[in-house]
C-alpha positions as CSV (number, residue, x, y, z in Angstrom):
1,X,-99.5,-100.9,185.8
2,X,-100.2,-104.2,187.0
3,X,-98.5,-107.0,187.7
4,X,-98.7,-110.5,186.1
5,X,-97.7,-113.7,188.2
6,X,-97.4,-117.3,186.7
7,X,-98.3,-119.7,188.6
8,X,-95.9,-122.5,187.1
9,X,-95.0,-126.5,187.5
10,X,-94.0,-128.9,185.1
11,X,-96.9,-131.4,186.0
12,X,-100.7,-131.5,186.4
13,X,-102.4,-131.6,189.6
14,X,-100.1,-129.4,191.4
15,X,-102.3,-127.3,192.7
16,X,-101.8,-124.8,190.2
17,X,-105.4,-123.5,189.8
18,X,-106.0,-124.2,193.2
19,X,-103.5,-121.3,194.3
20,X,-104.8,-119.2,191.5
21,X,-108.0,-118.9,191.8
22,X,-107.8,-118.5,195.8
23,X,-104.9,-116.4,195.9
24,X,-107.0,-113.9,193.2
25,X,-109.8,-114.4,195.6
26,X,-107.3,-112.8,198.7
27,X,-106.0,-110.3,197.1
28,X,-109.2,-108.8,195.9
29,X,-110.4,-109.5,199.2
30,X,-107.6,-106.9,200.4
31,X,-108.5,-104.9,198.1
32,X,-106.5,-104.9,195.2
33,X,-108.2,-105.4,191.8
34,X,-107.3,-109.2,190.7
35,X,-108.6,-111.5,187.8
36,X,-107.1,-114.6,186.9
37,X,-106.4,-115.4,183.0
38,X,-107.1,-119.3,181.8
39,X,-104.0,-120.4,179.6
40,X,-104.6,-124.1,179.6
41,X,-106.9,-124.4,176.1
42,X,-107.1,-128.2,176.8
43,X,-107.6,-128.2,179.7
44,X,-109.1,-125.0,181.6
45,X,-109.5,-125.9,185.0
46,X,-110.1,-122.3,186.4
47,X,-112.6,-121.8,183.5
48,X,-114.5,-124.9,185.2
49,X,-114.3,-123.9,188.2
50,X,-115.8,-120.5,187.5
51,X,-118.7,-122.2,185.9
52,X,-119.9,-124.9,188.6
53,X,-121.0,-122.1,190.4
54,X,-121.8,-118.3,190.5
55,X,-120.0,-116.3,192.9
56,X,-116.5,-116.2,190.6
57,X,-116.4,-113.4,188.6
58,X,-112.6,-113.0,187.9
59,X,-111.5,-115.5,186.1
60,X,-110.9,-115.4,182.1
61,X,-109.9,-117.3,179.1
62,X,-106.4,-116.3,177.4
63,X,-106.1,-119.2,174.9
64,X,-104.5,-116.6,171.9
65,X,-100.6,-117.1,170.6
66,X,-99.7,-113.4,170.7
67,X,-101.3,-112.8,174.3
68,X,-99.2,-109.5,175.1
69,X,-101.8,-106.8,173.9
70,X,-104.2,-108.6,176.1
71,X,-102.3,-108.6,178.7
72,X,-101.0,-105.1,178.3
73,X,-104.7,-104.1,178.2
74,X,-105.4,-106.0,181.5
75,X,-102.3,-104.6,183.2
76,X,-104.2,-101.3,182.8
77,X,-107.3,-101.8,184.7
78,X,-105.8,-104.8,187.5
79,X,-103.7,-104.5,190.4
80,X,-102.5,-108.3,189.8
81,X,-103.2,-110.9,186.8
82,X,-102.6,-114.4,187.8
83,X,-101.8,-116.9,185.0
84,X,-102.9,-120.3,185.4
85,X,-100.4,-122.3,183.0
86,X,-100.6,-125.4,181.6
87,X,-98.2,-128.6,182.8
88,X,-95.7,-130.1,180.7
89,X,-94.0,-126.5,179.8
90,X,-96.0,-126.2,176.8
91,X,-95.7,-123.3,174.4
92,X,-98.4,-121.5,176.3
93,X,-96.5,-121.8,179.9
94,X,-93.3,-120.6,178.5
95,X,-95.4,-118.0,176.9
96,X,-96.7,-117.0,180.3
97,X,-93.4,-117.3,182.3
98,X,-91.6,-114.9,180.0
99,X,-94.6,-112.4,180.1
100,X,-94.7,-112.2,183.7
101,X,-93.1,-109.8,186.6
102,X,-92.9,-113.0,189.1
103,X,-93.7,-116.7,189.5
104,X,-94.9,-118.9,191.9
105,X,-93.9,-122.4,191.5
106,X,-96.6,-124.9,194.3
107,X,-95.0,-128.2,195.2
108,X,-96.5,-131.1,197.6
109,X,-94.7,-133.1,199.7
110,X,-94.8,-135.7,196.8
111,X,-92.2,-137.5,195.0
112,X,-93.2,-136.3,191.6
113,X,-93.6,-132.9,192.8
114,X,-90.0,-132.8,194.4
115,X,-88.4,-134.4,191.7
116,X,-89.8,-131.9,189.4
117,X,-88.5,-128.8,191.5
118,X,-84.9,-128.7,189.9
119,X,-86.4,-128.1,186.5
120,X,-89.1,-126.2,187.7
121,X,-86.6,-123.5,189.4
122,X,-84.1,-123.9,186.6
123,X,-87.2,-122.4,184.2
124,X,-87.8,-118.8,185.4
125,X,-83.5,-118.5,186.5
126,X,-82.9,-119.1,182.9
127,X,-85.7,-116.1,182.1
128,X,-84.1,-114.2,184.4
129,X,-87.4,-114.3,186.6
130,X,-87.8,-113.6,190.2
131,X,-90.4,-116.5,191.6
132,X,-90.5,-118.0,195.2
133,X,-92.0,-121.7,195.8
134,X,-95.1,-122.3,197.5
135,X,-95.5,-125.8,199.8
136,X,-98.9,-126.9,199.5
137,X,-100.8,-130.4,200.8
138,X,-98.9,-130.1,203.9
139,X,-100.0,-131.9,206.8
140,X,-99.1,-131.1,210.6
141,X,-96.6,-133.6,212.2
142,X,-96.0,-135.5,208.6
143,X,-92.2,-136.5,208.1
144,X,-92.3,-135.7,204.1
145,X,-94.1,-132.2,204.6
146,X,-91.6,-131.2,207.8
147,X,-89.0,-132.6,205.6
148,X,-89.8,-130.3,202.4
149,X,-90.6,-127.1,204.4
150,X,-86.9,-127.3,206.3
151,X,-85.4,-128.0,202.9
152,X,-87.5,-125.0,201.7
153,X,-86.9,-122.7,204.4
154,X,-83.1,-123.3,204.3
155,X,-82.7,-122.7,200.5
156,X,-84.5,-119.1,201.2
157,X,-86.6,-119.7,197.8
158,X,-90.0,-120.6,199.8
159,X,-93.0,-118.2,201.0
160,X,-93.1,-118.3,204.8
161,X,-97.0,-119.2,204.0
162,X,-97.7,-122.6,203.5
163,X,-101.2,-124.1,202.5
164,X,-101.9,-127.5,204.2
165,X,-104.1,-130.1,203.4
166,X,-107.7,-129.6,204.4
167,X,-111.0,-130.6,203.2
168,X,-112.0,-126.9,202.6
169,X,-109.7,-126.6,199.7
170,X,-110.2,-129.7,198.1
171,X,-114.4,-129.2,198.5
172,X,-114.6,-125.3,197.4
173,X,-113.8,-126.0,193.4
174,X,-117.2,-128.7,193.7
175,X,-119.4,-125.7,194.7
176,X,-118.0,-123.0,192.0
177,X,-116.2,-120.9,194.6
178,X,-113.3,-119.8,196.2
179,X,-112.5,-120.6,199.9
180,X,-113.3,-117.1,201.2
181,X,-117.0,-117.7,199.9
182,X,-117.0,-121.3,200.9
183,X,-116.1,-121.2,204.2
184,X,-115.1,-118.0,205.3
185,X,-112.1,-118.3,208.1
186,X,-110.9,-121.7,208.1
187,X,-107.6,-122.7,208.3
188,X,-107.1,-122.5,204.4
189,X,-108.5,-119.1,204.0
190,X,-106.7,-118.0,206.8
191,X,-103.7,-119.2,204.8
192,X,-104.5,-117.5,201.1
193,X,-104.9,-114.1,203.0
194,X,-101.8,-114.7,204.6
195,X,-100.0,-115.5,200.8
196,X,-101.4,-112.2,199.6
197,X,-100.3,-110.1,201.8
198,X,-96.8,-111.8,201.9
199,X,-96.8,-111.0,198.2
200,X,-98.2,-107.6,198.6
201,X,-95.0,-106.6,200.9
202,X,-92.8,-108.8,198.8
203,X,-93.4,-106.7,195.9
204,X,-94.3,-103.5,197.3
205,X,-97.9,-103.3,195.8
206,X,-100.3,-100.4,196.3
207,X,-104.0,-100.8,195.0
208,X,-105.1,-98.5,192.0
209,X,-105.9,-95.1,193.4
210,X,-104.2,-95.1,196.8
211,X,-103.9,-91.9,198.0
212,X,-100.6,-89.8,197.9
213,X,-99.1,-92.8,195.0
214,X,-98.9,-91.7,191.7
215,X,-98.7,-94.5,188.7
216,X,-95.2,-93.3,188.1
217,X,-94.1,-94.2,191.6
218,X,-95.9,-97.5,191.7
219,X,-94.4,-98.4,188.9
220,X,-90.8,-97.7,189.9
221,X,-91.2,-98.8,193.6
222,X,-92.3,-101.7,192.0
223,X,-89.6,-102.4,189.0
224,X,-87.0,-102.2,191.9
225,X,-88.4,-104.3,194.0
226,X,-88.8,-106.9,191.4
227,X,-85.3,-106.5,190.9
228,X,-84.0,-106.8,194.4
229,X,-86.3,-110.3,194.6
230,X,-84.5,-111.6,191.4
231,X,-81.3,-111.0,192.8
232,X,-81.7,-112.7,196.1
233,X,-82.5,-116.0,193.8
């Protein structure tokens, strides 16, 4: 079965979609199957971003109340589903964050983003969710993002990755695609593969099919590991 991560923050332009759609983009890259699921009805940024081009082909809408048989269904044929969520905790990100296996919460080196972080962790602990936080906009050598990394790094609730500020990611959603077809081995790539495959080992993730794996062990190497990450937060 697959697994279903919410990508989750209390506030738009977050980089929520940003990290969806490229971290789906990594992962199927390495080989796992991956499609990302569009629950912002109002405002679908990965559906738009899908459409200005031509190249991505895994991103969907899930704009229904009852979204579990969906889900369930989807869970079935992908390695990973990647919820982008709407800001503001609306019905629909609650929705998701209950639903999923794990969350990742982006924050930038920005006042609002930091003063949202309490509430935003204080979400998936009160669903009794594992999630780690993902530092995104950084720039080398820039008090505020050295500032929120240590502060990150010390709490032990942050990726290792980090994405930093580069014109690759903020260009990419203008042409329709993701930054492995844009521009294939910069810096930001680089850093989405990087994500993946810290979230492959984090949770212990074989792609459909490997050899030697059965479903049955998948799935339990994978419940426990799940586990183990919601205890450490």
């Amino acid at each position: 079965m697959g697994v279903v991560i919410a990508i989750s923050q209390s506030k738009g332009g977050s980089s929520k979609t940003t990290t969806a759609i490229n971290l789906c983009g990594a992962l199927k890259e390495t080989g796992y199957k991956a499609i990302v699921a569009d629950m912002d009805k109002d405002k679908p940024d990965a559906i738009n971003w899908a459409r200005q081009g031509k190249s991505i082909d895994f991103v969907m809408e899930l704009f229904e109340e009852k979204p579990m048989d969906i889900l369930n269904q989807l869970k079935s044929k992908y390695d990973f589903i990647i919820l982008d969520t709407p800001p503001n905790y609306m019905p629909a990100a609650f929705k998701a964050i209950m639903l999923s296996d794990f969350i990742i919460l982006p924050c930038s080196p920005s006042f609002l983003d930091q003063n949202n972080l309490t509430d935003a962790i204080a979400i998936p602990r009160m669903a009794q969710k594992p999630f780690k936080i993902l530092g995104c906009k950084l720039q080398k050598r820039q008090k505020l993002s050295d500032k929120l990394m240590s502060e990150l790094r010390e709490s032990g609730l942050a990726f290792e990755t980090v994405i930093s500020s580069k014109t690759a990611v903020l260009e990419c959603p203008f042409q329709g695609k993701w930054l492995g077809d844009y521009l294939p081995g910069c810096d930001n790539h680089r850093e989405f593969l990087a994500l993946a495959n810290e979230i492959i080992q984090l949770l212990n993730i074989q792609p459909a099919g490997s050899s030697g794996i059965t479903v049955e062990m998948q799935n339990e190497n994978q419940q426990a590991r799940l586990s183990r990450v919601n205890e450490r937060n």
